[in-house]
Jmol script that loads the backbone (N, CA, C; Angstrom):
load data "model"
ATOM      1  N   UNK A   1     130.715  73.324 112.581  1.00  0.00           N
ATOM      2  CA  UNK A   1     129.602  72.469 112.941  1.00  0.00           C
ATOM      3  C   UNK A   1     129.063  72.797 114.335  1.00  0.00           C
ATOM      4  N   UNK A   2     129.977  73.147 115.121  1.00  0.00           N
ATOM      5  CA  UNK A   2     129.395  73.272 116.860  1.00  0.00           C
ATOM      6  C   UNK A   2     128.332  74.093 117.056  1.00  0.00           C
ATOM      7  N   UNK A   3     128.933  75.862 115.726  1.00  0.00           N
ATOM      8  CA  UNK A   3     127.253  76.726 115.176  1.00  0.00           C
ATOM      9  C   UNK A   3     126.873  76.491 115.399  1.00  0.00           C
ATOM     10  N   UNK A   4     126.441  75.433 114.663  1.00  0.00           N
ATOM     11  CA  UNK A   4     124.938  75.209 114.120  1.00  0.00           C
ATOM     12  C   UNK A   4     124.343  74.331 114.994  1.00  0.00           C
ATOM     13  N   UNK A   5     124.799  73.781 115.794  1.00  0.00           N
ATOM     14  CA  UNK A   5     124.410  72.869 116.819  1.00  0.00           C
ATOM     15  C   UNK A   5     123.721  73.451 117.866  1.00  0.00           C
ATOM     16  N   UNK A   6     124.699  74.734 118.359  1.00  0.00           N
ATOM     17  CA  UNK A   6     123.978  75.723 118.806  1.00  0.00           C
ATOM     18  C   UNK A   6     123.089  76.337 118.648  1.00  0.00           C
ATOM     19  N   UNK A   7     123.307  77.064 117.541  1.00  0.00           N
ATOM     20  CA  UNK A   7     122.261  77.775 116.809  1.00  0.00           C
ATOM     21  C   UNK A   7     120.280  76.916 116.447  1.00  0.00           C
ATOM     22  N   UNK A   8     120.699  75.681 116.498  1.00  0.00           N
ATOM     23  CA  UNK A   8     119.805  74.929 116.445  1.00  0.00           C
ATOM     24  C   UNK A   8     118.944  74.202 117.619  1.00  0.00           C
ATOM     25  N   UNK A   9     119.635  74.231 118.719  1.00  0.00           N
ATOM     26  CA  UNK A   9     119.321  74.635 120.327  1.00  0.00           C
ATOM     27  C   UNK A   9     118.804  75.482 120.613  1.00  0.00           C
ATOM     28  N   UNK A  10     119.159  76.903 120.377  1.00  0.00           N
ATOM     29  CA  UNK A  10     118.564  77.773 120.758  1.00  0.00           C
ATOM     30  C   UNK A  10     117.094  78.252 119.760  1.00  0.00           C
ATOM     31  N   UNK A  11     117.109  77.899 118.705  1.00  0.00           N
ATOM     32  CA  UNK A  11     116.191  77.598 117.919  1.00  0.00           C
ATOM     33  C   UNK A  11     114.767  76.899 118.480  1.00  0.00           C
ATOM     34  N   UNK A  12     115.775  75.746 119.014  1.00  0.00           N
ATOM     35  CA  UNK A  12     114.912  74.386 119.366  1.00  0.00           C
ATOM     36  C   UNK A  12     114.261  75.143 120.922  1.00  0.00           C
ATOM     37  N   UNK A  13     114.563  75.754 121.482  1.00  0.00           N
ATOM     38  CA  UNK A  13     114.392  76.311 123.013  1.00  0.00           C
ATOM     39  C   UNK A  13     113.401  77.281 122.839  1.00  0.00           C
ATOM     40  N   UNK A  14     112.969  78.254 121.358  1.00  0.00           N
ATOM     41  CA  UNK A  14     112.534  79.522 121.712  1.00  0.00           C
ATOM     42  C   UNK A  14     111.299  78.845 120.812  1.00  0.00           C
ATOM     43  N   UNK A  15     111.136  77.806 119.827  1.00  0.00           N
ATOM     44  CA  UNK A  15     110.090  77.503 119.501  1.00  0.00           C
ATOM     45  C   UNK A  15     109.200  76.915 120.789  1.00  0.00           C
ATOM     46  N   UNK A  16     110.057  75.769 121.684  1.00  0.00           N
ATOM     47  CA  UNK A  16     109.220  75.297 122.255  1.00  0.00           C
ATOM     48  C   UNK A  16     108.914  76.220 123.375  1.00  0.00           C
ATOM     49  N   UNK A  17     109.432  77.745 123.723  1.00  0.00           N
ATOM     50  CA  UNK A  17     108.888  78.939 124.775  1.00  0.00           C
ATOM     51  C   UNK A  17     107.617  79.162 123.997  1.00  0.00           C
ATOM     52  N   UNK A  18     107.590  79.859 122.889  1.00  0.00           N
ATOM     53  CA  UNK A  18     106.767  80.088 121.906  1.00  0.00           C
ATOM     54  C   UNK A  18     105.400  79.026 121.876  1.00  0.00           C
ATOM     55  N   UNK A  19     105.664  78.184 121.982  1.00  0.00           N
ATOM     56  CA  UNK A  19     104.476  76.749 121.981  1.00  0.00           C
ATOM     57  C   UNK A  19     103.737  76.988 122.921  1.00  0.00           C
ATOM     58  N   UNK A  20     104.962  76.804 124.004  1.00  0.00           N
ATOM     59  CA  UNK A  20     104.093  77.145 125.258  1.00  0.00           C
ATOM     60  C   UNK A  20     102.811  77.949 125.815  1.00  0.00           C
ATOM     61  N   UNK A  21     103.552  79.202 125.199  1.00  0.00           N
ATOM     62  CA  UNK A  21     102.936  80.429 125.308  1.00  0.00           C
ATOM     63  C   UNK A  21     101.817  80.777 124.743  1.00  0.00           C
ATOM     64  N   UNK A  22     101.489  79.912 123.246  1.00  0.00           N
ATOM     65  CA  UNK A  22     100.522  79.740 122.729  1.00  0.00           C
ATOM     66  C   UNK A  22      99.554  79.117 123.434  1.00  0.00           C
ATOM     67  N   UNK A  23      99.679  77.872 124.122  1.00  0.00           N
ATOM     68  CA  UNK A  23      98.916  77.065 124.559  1.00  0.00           C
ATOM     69  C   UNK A  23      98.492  77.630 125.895  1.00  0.00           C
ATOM     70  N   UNK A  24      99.026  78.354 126.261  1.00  0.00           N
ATOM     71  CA  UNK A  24      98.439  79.078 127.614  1.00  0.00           C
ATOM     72  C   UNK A  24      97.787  79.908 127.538  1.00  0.00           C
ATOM     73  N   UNK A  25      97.888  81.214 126.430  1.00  0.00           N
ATOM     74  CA  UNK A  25      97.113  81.944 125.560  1.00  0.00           C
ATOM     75  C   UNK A  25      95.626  81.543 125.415  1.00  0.00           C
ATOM     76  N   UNK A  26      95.403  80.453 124.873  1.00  0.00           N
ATOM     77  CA  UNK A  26      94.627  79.619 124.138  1.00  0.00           C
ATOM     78  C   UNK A  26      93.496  78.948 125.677  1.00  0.00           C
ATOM     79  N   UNK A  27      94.266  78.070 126.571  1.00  0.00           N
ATOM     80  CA  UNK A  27      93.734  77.779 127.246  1.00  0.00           C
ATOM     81  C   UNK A  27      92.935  79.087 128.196  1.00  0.00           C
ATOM     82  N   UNK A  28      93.516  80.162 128.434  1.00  0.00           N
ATOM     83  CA  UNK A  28      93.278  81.211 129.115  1.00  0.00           C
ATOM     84  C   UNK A  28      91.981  81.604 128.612  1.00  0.00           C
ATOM     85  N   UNK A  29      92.138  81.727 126.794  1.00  0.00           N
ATOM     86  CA  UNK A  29      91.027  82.345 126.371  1.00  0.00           C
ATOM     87  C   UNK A  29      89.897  81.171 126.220  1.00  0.00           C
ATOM     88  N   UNK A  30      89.390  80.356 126.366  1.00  0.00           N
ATOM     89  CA  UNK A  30      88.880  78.943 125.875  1.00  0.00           C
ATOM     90  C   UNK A  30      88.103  79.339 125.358  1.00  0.00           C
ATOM     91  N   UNK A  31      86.940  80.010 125.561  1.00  0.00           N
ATOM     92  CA  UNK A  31      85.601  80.120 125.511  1.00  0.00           C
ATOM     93  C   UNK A  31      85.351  81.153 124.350  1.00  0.00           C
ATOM     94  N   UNK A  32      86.947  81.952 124.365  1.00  0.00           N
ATOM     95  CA  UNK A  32      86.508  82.548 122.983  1.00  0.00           C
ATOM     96  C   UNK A  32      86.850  81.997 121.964  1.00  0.00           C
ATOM     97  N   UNK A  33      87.829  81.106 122.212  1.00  0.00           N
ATOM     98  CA  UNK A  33      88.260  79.875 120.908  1.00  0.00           C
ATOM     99  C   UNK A  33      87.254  79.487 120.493  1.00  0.00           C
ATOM    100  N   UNK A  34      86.147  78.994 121.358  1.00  0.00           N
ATOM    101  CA  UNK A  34      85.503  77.911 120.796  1.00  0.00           C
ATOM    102  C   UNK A  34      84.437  78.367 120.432  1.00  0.00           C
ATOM    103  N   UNK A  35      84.050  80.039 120.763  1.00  0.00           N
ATOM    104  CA  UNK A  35      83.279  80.616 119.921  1.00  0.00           C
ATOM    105  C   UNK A  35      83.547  80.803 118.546  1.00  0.00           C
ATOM    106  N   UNK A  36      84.968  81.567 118.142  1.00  0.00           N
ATOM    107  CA  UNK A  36      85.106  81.494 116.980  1.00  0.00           C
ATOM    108  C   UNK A  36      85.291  80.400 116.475  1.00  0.00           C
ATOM    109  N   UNK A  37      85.702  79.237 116.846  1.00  0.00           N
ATOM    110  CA  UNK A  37      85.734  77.604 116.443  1.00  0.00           C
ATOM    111  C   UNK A  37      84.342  77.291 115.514  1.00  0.00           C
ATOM    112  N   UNK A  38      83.448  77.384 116.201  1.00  0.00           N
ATOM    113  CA  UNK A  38      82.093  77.241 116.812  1.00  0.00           C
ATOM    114  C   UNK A  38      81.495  77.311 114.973  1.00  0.00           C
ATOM    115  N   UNK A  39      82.074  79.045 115.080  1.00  0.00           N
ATOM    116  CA  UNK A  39      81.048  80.163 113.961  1.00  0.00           C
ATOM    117  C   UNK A  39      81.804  79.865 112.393  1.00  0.00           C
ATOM    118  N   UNK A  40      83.431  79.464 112.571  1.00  0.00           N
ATOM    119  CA  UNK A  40      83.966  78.857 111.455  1.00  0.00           C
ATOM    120  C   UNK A  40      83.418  77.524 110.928  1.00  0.00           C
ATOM    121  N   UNK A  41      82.740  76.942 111.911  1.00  0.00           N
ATOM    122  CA  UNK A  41      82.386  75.435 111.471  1.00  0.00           C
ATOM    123  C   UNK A  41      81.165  75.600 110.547  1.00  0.00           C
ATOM    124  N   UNK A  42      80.446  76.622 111.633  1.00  0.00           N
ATOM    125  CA  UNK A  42      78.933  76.874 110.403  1.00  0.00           C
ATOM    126  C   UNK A  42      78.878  77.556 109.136  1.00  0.00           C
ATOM    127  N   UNK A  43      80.148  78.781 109.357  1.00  0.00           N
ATOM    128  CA  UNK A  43      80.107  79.949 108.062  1.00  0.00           C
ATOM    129  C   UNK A  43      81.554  79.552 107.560  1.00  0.00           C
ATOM    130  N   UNK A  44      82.454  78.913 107.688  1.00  0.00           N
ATOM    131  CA  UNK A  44      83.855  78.650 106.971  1.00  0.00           C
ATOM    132  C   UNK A  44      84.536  79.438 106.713  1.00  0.00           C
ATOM    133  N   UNK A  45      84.485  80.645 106.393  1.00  0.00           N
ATOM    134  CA  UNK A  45      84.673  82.262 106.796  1.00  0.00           C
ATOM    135  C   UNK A  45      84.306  82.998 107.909  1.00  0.00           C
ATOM    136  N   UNK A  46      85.396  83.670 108.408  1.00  0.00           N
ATOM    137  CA  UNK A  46      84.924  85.249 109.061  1.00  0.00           C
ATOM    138  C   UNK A  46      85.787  86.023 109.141  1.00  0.00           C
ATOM    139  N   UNK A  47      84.897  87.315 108.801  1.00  0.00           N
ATOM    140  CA  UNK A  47      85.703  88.605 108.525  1.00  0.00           C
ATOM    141  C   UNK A  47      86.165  89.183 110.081  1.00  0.00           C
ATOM    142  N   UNK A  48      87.148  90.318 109.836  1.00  0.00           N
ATOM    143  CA  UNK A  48      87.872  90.303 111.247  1.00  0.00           C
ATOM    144  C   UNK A  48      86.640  90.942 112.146  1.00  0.00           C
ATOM    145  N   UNK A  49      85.904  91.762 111.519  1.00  0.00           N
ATOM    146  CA  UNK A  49      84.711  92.306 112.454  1.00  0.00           C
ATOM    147  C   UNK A  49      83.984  91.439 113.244  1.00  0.00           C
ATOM    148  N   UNK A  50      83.899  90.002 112.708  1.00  0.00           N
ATOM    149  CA  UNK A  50      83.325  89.081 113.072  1.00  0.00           C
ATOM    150  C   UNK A  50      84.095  88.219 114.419  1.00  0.00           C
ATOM    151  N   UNK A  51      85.028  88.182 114.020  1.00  0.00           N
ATOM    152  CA  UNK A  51      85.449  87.632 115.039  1.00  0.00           C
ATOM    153  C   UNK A  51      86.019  88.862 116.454  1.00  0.00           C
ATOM    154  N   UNK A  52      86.179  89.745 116.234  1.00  0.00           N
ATOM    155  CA  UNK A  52      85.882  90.821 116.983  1.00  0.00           C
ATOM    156  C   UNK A  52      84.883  90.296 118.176  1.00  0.00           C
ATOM    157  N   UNK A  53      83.554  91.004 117.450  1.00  0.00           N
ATOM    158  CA  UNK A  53      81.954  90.678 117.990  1.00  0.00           C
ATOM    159  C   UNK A  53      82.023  89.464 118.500  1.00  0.00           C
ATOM    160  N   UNK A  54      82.512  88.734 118.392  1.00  0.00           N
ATOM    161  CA  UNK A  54      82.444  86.838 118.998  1.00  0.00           C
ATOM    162  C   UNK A  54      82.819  87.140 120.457  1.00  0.00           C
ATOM    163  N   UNK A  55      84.665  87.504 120.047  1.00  0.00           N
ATOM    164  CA  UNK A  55      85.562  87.580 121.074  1.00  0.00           C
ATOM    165  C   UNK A  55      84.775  88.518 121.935  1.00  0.00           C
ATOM    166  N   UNK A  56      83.799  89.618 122.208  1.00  0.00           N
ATOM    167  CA  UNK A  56      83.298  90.704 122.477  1.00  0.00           C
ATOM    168  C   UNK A  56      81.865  89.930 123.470  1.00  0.00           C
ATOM    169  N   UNK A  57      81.254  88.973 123.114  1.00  0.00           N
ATOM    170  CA  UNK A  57      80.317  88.974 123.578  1.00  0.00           C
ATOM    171  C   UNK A  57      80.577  88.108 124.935  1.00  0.00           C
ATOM    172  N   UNK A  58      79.424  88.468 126.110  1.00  0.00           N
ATOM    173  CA  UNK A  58      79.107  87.743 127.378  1.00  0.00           C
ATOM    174  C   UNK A  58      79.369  86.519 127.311  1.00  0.00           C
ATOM    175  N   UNK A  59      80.378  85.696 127.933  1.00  0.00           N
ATOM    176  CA  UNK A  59      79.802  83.858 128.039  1.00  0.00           C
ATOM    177  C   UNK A  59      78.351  84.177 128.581  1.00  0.00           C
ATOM    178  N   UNK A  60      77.595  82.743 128.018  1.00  0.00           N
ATOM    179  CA  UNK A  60      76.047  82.272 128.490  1.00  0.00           C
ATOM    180  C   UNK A  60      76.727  81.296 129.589  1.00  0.00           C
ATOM    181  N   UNK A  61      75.717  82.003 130.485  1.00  0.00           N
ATOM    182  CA  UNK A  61      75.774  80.697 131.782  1.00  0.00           C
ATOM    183  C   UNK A  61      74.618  79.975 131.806  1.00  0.00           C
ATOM    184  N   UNK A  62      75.086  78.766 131.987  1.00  0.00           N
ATOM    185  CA  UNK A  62      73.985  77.223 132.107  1.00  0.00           C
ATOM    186  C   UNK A  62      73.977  77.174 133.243  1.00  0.00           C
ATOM    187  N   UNK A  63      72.337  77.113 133.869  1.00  0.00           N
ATOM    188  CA  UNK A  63      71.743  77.132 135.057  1.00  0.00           C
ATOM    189  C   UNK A  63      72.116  75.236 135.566  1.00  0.00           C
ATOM    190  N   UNK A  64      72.847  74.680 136.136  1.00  0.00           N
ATOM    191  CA  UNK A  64      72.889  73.201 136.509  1.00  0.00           C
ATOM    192  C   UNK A  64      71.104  73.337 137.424  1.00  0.00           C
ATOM    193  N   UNK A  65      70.368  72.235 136.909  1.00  0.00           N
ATOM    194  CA  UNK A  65      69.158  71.749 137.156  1.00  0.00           C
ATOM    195  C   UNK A  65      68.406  72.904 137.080  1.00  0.00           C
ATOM    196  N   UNK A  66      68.619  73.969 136.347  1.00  0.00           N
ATOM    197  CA  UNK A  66      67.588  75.234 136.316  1.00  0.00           C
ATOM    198  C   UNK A  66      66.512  74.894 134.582  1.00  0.00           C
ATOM    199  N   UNK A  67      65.516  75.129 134.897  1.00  0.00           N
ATOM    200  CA  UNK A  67      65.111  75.168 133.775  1.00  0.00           C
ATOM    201  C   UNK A  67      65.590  75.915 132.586  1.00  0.00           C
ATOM    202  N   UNK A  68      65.414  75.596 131.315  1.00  0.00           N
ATOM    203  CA  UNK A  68      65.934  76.256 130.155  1.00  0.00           C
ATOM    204  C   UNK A  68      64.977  77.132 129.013  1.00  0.00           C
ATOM    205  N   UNK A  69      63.439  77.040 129.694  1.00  0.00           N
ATOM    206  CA  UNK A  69      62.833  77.971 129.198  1.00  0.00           C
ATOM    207  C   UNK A  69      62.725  79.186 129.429  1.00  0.00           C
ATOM    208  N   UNK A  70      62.299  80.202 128.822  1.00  0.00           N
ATOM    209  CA  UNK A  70      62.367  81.731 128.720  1.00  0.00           C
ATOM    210  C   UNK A  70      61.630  81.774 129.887  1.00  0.00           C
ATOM    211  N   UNK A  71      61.259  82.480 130.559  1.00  0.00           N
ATOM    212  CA  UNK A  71      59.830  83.052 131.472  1.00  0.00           C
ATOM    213  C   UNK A  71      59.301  84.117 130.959  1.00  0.00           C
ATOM    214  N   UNK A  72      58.550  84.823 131.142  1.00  0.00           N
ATOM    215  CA  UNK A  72      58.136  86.238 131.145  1.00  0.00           C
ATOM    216  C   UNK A  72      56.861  86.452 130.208  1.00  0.00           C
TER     217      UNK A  72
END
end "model"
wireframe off; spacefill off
backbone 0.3
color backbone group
């Protein structure tokens, strides 16, 4: 019995490293999460090329009090 007690500790220790690691991952990347988040909500699918190109593109920066029309 002591095994498995162990064995189930150390179990219990490398999932929650693992969690972690995800969530830092995740937070690190935000902006590409929530792009592909974003593109699953509208198309419910995407192929890996797709999410590629997501992960791939520029963040848009929002001008605070800048206008939001085109010029030119």
């Amino acid at each position: 019995m002591r095994l498995d007690r162990l064995l189930h500790a150390r179990v219990d220790k490398m999932l929650l490293e693992q969690f972690q690691r995800a969530k830092r991952i995740i937070e690190r990347e935000r902006l590409e999460v929530d792009r592909v988040d974003e593109a699953l909500l509208i198309k419910g699918t995407l192929d890996a090329s797709e999410v590629v190109e997501l992960i791939a593109q520029q963040p848009r920066l929002k001008l605070v009090g800048g206008d939001d029309r085109k010029t030119g």
